[in-house]
Structure formats: structure tokens, C-alpha cells
C-alpha positions as CSV (number, residue, x, y, z in Angstrom):
1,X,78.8,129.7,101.3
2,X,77.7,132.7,103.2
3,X,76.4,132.8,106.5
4,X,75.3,135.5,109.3
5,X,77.1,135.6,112.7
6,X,75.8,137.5,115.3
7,X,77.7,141.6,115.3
8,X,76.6,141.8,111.7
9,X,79.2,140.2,110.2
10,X,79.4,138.1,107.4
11,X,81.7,134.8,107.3
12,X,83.3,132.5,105.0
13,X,82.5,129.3,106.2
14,X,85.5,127.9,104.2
15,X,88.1,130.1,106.1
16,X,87.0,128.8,109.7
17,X,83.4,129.9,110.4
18,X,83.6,126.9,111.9
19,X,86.9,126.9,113.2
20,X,88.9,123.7,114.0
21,X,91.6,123.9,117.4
22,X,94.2,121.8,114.9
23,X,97.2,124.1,114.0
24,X,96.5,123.8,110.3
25,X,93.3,126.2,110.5
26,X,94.4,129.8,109.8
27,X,94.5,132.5,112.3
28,X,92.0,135.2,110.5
29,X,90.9,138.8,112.0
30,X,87.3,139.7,110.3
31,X,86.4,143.2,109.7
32,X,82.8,144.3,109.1
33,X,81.7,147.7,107.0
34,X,82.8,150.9,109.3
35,X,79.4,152.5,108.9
36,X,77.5,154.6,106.7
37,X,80.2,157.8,105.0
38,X,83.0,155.8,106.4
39,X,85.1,153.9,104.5
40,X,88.7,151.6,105.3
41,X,91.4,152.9,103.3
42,X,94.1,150.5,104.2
43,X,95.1,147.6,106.7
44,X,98.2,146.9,108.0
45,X,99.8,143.8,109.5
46,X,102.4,143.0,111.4
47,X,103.6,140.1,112.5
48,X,105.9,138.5,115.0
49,X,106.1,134.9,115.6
50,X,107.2,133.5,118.9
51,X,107.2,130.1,119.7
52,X,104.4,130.1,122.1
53,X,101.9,132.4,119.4
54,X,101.8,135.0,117.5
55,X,101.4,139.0,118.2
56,X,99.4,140.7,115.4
57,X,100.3,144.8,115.0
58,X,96.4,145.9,112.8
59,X,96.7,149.3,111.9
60,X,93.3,150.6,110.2
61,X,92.9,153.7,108.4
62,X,90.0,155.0,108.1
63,X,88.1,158.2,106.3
64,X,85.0,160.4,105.3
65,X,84.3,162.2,101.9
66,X,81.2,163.7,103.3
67,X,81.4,167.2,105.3
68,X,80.0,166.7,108.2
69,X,81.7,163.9,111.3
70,X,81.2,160.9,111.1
71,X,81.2,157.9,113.7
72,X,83.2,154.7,113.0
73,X,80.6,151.8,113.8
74,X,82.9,149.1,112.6
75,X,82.4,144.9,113.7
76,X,85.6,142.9,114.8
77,X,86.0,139.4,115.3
78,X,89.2,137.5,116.5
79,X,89.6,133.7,116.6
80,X,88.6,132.2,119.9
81,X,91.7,131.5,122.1
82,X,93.2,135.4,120.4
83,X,92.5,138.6,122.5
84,X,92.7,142.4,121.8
85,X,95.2,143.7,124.5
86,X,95.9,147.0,123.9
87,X,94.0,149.9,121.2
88,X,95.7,153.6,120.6
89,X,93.9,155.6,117.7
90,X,94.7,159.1,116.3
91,X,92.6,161.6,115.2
92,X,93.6,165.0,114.2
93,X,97.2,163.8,115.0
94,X,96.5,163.5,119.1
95,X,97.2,159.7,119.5
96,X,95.0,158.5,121.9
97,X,96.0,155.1,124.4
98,X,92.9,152.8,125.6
99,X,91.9,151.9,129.1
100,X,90.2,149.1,130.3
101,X,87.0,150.4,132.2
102,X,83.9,148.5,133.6
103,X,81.7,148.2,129.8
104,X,78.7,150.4,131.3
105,X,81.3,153.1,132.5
106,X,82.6,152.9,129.4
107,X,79.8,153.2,126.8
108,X,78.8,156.2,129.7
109,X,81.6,157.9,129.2
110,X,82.3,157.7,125.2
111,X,78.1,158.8,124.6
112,X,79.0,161.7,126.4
113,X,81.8,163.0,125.3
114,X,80.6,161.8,121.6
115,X,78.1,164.3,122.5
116,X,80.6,166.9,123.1
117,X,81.8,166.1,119.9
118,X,85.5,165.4,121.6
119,X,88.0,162.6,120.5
120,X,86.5,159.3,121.8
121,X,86.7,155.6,121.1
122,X,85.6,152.6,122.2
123,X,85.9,148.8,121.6
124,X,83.2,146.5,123.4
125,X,82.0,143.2,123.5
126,X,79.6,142.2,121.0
127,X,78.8,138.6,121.6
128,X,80.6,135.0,120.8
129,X,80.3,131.8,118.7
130,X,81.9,128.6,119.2
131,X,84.9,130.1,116.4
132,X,85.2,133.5,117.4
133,X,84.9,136.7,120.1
134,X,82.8,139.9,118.0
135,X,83.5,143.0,119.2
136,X,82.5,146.3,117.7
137,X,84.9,149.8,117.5
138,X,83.6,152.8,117.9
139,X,85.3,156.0,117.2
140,X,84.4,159.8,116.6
141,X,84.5,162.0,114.8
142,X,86.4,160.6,111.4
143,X,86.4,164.2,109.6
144,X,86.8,165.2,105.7
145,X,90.7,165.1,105.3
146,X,91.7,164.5,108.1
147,X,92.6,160.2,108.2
148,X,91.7,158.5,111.9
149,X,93.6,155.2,112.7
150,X,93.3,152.7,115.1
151,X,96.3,150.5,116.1
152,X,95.1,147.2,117.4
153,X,97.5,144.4,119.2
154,X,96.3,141.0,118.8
155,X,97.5,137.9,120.7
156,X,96.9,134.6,118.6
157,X,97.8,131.2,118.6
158,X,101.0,130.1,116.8
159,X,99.5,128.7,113.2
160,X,100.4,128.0,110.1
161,X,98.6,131.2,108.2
162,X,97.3,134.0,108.9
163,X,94.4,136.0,107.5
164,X,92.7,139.3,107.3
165,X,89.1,138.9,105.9
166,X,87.6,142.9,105.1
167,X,83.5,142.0,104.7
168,X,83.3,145.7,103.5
169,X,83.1,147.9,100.1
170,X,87.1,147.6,98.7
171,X,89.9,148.5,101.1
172,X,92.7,150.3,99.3
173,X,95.8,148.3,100.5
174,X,96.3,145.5,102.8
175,X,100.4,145.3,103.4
176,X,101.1,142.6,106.0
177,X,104.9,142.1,107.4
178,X,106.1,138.8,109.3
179,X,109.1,139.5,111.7
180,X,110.0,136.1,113.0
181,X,112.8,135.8,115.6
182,X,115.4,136.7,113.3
183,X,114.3,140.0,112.0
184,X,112.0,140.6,109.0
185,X,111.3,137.8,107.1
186,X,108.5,139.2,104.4
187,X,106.5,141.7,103.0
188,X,103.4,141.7,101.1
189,X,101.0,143.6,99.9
190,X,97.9,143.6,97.8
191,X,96.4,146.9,96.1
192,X,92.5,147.2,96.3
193,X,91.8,143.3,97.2
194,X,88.2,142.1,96.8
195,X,88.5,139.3,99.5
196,X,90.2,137.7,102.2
197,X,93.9,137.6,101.8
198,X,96.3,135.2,103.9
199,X,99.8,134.7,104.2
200,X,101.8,131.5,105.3
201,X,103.7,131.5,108.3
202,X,107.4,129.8,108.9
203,X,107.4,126.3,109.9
204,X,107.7,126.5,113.9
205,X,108.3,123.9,116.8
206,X,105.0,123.2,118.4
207,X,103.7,125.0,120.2
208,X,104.7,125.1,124.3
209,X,101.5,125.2,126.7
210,X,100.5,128.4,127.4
211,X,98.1,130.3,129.3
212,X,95.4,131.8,127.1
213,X,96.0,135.8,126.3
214,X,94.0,137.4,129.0
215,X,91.0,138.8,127.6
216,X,90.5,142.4,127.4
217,X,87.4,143.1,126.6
218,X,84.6,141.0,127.6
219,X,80.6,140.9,128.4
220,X,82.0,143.3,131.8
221,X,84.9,145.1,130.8
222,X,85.8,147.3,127.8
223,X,88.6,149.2,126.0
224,X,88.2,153.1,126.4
225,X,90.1,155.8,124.4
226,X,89.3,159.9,124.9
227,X,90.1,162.9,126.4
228,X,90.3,163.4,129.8
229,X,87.0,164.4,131.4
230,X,87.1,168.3,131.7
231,X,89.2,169.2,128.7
232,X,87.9,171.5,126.5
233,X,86.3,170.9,123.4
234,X,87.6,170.6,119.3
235,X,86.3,173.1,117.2
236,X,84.7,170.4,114.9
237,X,82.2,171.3,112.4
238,X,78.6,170.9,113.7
239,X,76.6,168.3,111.3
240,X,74.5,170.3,108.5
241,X,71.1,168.0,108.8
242,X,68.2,169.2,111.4
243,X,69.3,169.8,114.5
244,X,67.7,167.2,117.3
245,X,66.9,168.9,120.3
246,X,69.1,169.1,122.9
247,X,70.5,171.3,125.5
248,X,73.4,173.0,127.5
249,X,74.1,171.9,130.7
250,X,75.7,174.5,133.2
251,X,78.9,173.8,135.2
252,X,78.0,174.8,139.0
253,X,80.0,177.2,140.4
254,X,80.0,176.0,144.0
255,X,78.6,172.9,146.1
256,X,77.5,173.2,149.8
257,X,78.1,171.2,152.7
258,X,80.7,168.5,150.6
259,X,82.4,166.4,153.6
260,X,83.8,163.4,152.4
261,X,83.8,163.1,148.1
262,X,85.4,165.7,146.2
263,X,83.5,168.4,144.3
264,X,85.4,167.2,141.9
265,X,84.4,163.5,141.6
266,X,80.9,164.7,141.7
267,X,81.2,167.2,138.6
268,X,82.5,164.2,136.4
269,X,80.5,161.5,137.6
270,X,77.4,164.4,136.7
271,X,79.3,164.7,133.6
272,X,79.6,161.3,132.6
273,X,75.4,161.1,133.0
274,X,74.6,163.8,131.0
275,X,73.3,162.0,128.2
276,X,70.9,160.9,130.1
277,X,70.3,164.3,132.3
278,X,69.5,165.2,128.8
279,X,67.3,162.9,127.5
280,X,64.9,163.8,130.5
281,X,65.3,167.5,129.0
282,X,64.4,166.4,125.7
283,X,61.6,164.4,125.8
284,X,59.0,167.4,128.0
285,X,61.0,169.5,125.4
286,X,59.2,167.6,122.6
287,X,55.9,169.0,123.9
288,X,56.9,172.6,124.5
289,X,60.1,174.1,122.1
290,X,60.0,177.2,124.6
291,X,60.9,175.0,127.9
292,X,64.2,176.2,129.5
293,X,65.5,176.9,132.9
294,X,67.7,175.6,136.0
295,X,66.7,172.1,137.5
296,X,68.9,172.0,141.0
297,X,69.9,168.9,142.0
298,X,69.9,168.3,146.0
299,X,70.9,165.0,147.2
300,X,73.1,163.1,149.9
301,X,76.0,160.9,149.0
302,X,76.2,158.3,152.2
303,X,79.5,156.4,153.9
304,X,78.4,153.9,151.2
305,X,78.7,155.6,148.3
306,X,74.8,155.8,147.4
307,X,72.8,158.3,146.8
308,X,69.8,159.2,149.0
309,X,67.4,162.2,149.9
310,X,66.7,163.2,146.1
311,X,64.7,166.3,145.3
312,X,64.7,168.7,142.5
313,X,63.8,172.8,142.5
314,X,64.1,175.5,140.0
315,X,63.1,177.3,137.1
316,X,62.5,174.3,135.0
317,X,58.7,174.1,134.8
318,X,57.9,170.7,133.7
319,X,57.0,168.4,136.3
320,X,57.8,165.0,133.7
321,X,61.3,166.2,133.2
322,X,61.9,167.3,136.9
323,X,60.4,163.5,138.3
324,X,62.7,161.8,135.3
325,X,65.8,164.1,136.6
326,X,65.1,163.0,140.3
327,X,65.2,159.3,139.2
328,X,68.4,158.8,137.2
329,X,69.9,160.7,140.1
330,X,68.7,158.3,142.4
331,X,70.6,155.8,140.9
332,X,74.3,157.1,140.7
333,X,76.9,155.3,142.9
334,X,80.1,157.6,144.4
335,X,83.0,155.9,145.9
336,X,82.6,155.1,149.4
337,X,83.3,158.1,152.4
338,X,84.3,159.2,155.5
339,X,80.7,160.5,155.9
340,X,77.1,161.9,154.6
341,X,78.0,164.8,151.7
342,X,75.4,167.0,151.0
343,X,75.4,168.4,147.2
344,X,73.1,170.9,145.4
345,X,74.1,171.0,141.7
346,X,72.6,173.4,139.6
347,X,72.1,172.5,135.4
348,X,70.8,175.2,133.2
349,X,68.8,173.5,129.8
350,X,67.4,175.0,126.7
351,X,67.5,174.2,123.0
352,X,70.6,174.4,121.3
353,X,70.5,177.6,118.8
């Protein structure tokens, strides 16, 4: 019997939907469909067994036939009392290692650098159930040719099986290895499976008491993989459909009266909101396809880290787009100071050739 869980994934009740805390109940990862022109070439598993649980190796690889980039929107779920604790991916061969950042500094950060069309991922929280945690990976850009993977480590309760259950078109190979405290102890692998698969696991002791794996990514906090802010963009092929509108924002080439926060600090936090700098851009840009010019930021970052005394100037002529700026500026937050810095920060818009 089918059901629908909350992060778009589909479950089979019969392999723990409703999942029991008795040791007999298998240990199972779900995977959801990576999104549309993406598709999950092969899963690999490995395993080592410890007395006090389990630590699952997942190694997904993933790739496009279409030309043009395409984003990884892919579901997780992990059994309640598991955690994700660490994510590296690889794209183009630079192996990227997550961070845990604050979730909204996170999703922040990946939109714009997605929009840069740099190397980011991102895994987030999606929601719960009484059986499991859902969490959703993101990752761009997964190119023609060129295979992206994403290495997840997974702490889980010591249990008799384990299970990988792909709810997505056929993978090409799931291979899953069980080390236990000996050394390898089997191998197995299953070419183009149209299910779940599961392995058993070695009879153990049971389990000692144990803390619970700390989790990782939750409702606050998510994993964050990319390029540092600031480092110059991949060559990648621009996408073939219509161009949306959008526009170029200009690097400033000096700020006035900076006391206490770094010029630099205030270049990447500006960075990190240019999705939605741009946004005010686009929508008066709707109206009028000829609108372009400088919008110059002047505001005052206080001892407290707030931001105060907004106003914008400039050649932008669009007073929707210049109020809209104004606002989202009024609500960034700077580290705390030593005193009042004063910042004018010039952006330069207009639609993208």
C-alpha cells in the first residue's frame, strides 16, 4: 500500500512507514526523484557496524542528458533516531565539504550563488513524521557529461537490516558493503533494481545506551556546500530557453566613512542579498524593458549590528524599485561594533543581454 508523506515522497508502509523502535524494524534511507532532466545513476553503501549503531557511507551519483544545467531537487528521508552529519559533493572534480549554517543564511547564500551559476549545495530540513526526518538536497549545476556526487554520512541505530528505498525512475546500480569490526564482511550489488533493496546485518550484542546522533540539520540549521563568497565564476553554459529578466549588480569600488565593520563584511553580506536586490529590479523592470541605472545605497550600521538611516539615490528612475531597495536594506543585520559605520554602496542594474 502506498501512501504520501509530507517532502513528496512516496513510502512503503510495509518497510516502516510506520516505523516500530524494536530492533527487528530495518534501518531504511528513502530517496525521492532528483528533479526534472536529472536522473540517479547509482547508490552506494557502506557500512560499518559498531556496537552502539551503525555509520552509513551513501554516495549518489547523479547526471543530465539535456544541454543546458540542471538543479538537483532531490527528497531524503532518514529513520527517526539516524542523523545526516556530514555532506561533501563534487562537481566538475572540485570536491566540495558542507558547513552547518543558520537554514535562512543558508538557503541566502546557495540562491545566490545558484544565481551566479557557481558550485553550490544544500541539504535542509523539510519536515517530520512520527517514522522519519525529510530533508531535501539541493545541488547545482549537474552538467551533460560531467557526473555530480554527493557523499552523505549517516548515523543509525544498530538493527538487524538495512535498506535503501529509491522512489524514482530506475537507478543503475545499488552496491552496498558491510565492514563490521573485523574488516569487510560483504558485498552486494544489484544492477538496475526496480524497488527497495535491503541487506541483513550480523547478529550483534544489544545495543549499549547511547546518546542520540546530534542532529545536523534541523527546522534552524542547515548543511551548506559552495565556493567561497568572492570567487570567480565557472564558465558554465547559460540555459538555451527565454531569458528571465534580470540584472548585473556592480562591485563598489570604495565605501566612505567605514569605522567599525569591514568593507569587506559588508560586500558579502550585500552579496549574499542579491537575489533579492534583484528581484526589486525585476519586477519595475517588468513594466519598462529600457529601465537601467545605479541605485546607491546609504545607510548606518549601529554598535548593535542593525541597520538604520536608509535612503536611496541615483540613476535608477523607478520610484517602486528604489522604495523596495530601501526596505530589504532596512532589514539586514551586521555583526555587532565598536561604533556607528556609515556605508554608501553603489549597484549598477540592467537587463542581461
Amino acid at each position: 500500500m502506498l501512501r504520501w508523506i509530507p517532502g513528496a515522497l512516496l513510502v512503503l508502509a510495509s518497510l516502516g512507514a510506520r516505523a516500530r523502535a524494536d530492533e527487528g524494524a530495518p534501518a531504511s534511507i528513502q530517496l525521492g526523484a532528483p528533479g526534472d532532466g536529472v536522473s540517479l545513476d547509482d547508490i552506494a553503501v557502506v557500512l560499518r557496524l559498531g556496537e552502539t549503531g551503525t555509520v552509513a557511507t551513501v554516495t549518489l551519483s547523479l547526471s543530465t542528458t539535456r544541454p543546458d544545467p540542471q538543479e538537483v531537487l532531490l527528497p531524503i528521508a532518514v529513520p527517526r533516531g539516524g542523523a545526516i552529519t556530514a555532506m561533501e559533493v563534487t562537481l566538475d572534480r572540485t570536491r566540495l565539504r558542507a558547513i552547518a549554517l543558520p537554514a535562512g543564511a543558508a538557503r541566502t547564500r546557495y540562491d545566490a550563488i545558484h544565481h551566479q551559476r557557481i558550485d553550490p549545495a544544500l541539504l535542509e530540513w523539510a519536515g517530520t513524521s512520527d517514522a522519519r526526518d525529510q530533508l531535501r538536497l539541493r545541488v547545482f549545476p549537474v552538467v551533460r557529461a560531467h557526473t555530480a556526487q554527493v557523499v552523505l554520512t549517516v548515523a543509525l541505530p544498530r538493527t538487524a537490516s538495512f535498506a535503501i528505498e529509491p522512489i524514482a525512475p530506475p537507478v543503475g546500480q545499488i552496491a552496498i558493503e558491510i565492514h563490521d569490526r573485523d574488516g569487510l564482511e560483504d558485498v552486494r550489488r544489484w544492477d538496475r533494481p526496480t524497488g527497495w533493496v535491503a541487506v541483513a546485518l550480523s547478529a550483534a550484542p544489544p545495543p549499549a545506551r547511547r546518546a542520540a546522533p546530534q542532529r545536523v540539520v534541523t527546522a534552524a540549521t542547515s548543511l551548506f556546500a559552495g565556493e567561497p563568497m568572492g570567487a570567480s565564476m565557472r564558465a558554465w553554459p547559460r540555459r538555451q530557453s527565454a531569458p528571465v529578466i534580470s540584472c548585473a549588480l556592480g562591485t563598489p569600488d570604495a565605501f566612505y566613512g567605514v569605522r567599525s565593520v569591514d568593507p569587506q563584511e559588508i560586500r558579502a553580506l550585500v552579496t549574499l542579498h542579491h537575489p533579492q536586490l534583484r528581484t526589486c529590479y525585476q519586477r519595475a523592470a517588468q513594466r519598462d524593458h529600457a529601465l537601467a541605472g545605479e541605485a546607491v545605497l546609504h545607510f548606518a550600521i549601529d554598535a548593535t549590528g542593525a541597520v538604520d538611516g536608509v535612503r536611496v539615490d541615483g540613476t535608477l528612475d523607478d520610484g517602486d524599485a528604489v522604495a523596495c531597495l530601501a526596505s530589504e536594506v532596512a532589514t539586514w543585520r551586521f555583526r555587532e561594533g565598536s561604533g556607528v559605520t556609515a556605508v554608501n554602496y553603489p549597484l549598477r542594474f540592467a537587463l542581461s543581454p
